[in-house]
Structures are given as C-alpha cells and as structure tokens.
C-alpha positions in Angstrom: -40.5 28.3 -128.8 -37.0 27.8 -127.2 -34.8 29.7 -124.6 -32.2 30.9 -126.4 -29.9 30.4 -123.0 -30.5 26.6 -122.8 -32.7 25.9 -125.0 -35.1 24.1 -123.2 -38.7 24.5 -125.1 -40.8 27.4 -123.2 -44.6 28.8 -124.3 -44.5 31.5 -126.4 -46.3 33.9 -123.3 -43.7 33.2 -121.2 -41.8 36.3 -120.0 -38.7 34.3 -118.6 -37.3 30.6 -119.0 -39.0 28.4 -116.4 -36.0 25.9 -116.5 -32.9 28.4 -116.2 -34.8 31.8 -115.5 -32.9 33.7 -118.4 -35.6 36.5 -120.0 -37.2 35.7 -123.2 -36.7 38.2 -126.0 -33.5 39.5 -125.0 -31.6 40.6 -121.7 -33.5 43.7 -121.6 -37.2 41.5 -122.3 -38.6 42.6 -118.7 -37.0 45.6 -117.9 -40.0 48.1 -118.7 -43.4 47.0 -117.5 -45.1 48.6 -114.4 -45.9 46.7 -110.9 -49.1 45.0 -111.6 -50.4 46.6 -108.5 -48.8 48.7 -105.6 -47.6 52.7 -105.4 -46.1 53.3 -108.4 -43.6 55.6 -106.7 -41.8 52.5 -104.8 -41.5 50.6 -107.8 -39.8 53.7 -109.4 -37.8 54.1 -106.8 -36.8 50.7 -106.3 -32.9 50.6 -106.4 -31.1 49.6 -109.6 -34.2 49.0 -111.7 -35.7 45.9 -109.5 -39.0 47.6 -109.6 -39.7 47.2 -113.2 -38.0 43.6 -113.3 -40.3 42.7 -110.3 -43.5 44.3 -111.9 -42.7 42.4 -115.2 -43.4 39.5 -113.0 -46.9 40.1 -112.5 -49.6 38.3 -114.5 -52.5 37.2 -114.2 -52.0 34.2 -111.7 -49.6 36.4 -109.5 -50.0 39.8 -108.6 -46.6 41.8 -107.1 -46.9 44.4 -104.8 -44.5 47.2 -104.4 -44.7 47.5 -100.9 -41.6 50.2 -100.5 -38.7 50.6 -102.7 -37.1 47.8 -101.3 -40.3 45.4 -100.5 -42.1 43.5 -102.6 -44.9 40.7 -102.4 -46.3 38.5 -104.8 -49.0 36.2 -104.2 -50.8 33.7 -106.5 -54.6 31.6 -106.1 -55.8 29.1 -108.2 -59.0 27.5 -107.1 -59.6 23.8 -109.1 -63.2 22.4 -109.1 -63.0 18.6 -109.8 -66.6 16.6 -109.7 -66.8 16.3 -105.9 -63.9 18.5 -104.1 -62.0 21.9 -104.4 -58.8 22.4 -104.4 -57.4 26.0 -103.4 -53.2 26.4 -104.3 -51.8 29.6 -102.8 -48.7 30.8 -103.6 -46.7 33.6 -101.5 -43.4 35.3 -101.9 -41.6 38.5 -100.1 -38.4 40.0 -102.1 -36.5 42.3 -99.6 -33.7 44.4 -100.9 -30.1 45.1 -99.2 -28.4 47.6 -102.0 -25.8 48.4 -99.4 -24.6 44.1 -99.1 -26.2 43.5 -103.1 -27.9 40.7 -101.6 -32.0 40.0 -102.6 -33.8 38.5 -99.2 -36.0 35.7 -100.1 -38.9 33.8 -98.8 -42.0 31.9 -100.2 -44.8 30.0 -99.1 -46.9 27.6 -100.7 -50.1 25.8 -100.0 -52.6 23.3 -100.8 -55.5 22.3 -99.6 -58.7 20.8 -100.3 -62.4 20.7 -99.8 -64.7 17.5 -100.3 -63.5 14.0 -101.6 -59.6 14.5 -102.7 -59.0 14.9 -106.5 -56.0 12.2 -105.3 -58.1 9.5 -104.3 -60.3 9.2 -107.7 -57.9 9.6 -110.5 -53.9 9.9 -111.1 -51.5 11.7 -109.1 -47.7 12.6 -109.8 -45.5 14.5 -107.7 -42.0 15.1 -107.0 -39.7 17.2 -104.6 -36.0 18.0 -105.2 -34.0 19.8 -102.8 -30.5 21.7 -102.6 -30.0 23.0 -99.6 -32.7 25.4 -98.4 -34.3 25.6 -101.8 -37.5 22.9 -102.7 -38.6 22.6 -106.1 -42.2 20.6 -106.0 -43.6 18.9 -109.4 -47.5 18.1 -108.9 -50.1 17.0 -111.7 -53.8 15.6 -110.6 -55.7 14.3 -113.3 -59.5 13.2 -112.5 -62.5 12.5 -114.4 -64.2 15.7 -113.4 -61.2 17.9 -113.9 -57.7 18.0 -112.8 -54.7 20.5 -112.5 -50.5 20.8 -112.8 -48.5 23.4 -110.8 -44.8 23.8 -110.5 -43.8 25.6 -107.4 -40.1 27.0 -107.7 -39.9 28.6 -110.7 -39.7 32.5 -109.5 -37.5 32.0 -107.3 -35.2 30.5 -110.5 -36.1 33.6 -112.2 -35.4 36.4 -109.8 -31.6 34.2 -108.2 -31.0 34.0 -112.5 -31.3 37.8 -112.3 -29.9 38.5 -109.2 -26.6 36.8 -110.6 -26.8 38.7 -114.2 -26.9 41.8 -111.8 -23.7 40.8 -109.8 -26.2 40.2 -106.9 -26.9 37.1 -104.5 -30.1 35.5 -103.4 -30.5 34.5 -100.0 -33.5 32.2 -99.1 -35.2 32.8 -95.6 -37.2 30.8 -93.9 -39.4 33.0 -91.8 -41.3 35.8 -93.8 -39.4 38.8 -93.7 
C-alpha cells in the first residue's frame, strides 16, 4: 500500500504514514479509537479531539496514557533475544497540551541497552542519525546469526507535528520531560 499524501509505500496495518505522518484511510482515519489505556474521562475530555487522535496511537508496541485532559504518555518495550545477549529498546514520550497558545509540548526518550555479548559485535550493524535542530531521527538494524532486530526512532513525533499543523497547531520539542 501507498500514502496517498506522498506516496511513499507504507504496510497495510499502518494507522499513519511513517515518512510524512499524513493518516491512512482518509483525514478522519484516527479520529475515533479510545486511549489504549488511561481514564477514559481525560481522553474525552481532551481539548479539540486530541484524546481520540492520541489513543488511536496506541498498539501493541506502545501504549498511551491519558494522564489528564491535557497529558499524555506513551511508552514502548521491545526485548530482542539474539544467541548470546538481550537487547531491551525503550521508548518514552510525554504530549502536553496548551489550548490557550495552540501549541503541543513535546518530549521523548529513547533507550538501548544490552545484556551479554553485543548483537553488534557478531553480525551486521547499520545505523544512522539525522538532525534538524532539536529533532533526531535514528535508523538502526542488527542482523545476527541468532536473531536480529530494526527500529526507527522518530516516527511519532512525525505523526503527531503532521497533525498538529492540519489542526493549525505547533509542536514544540522539549528537552527535559515535562
């Protein structure tokens, strides 16, 4: 499948466009789905619909948290077991909402670490970093005889600033949790 925005190929699960963050389906695609977890009654009462759009986020790699109307958190784990270390990825966001200044308050986290012999040392390993200004986009793939895993750190934050602009809002990226 393709975005229809860019049309840059995305899986047919996907609920948004990893390269330009535009939703798949149709401008309305996640407008409706519940928070994955959290009181239902922030979500609802998030301002200007953000609840649902945040709670359409949620999958099963990330769960989002309706903290208060105006507070959410997602985090994400993956554990990989390759033949003689684990690798834990951890991925952590916090969305803060100013309705007064229309501006989305954003700051993520994530890490890596690893347990045992490093997946890098015994196999192949591509990564890549880009940065514009305080935003980091990070590319990683690790490919070992007894396993390996890909990640790419950066796109939700593509998603939500694609959104925030559709909804006449701005994204600014913090640098100390919230």
């Amino acid at each position: 499948m393709y975005c229809t925005q860019c049309g840059k190929p995305i899986s047919d699960a996907a609920k948004f466009c990893t390269e330009c963050g535009a939703p798949v389906g149709g401008a309305g695609g996640g407008e409706s789905a519940p928070p994955t977890q959290g009181p239902d009654q922030a979500a609802s009462a998030a301002p200007e619909g953000w609840g649902g759009f945040f709670g359409s986020l949620g999958s099963e790699l990330l769960q989002v948290k309706a903290v208060s109307p105006d507070r959410f958190e997602f985090e994400g784990e993956r554990k990989i077991k390759a033949l003689l270390s684990r690798t834990t990825v951890r991925y952590q966001a916090v969305s803060v909402l100013d309705t007064a200044a229309k501006v989305i308050q954003w700051w993520e986290k994530l890490s890596e670490s690893s347990f045992g012999i490093a997946p890098e040392n015994f196999g192949a390993s591509a990564e890549t970093r880009r940065q514009k200004g305080t935003s980091v986009e990070i590319r990683k793939t690790v490919q070992t005889v007894g396993g390996g895993y890909a990640y790419h750190y950066g796109d939700l934050r593509a998603v939500v600033e694609n959104e925030a602009r559709r909804r006449g809002w701005t994204l600014k990226i913090l640098v100390k949790r919230p």
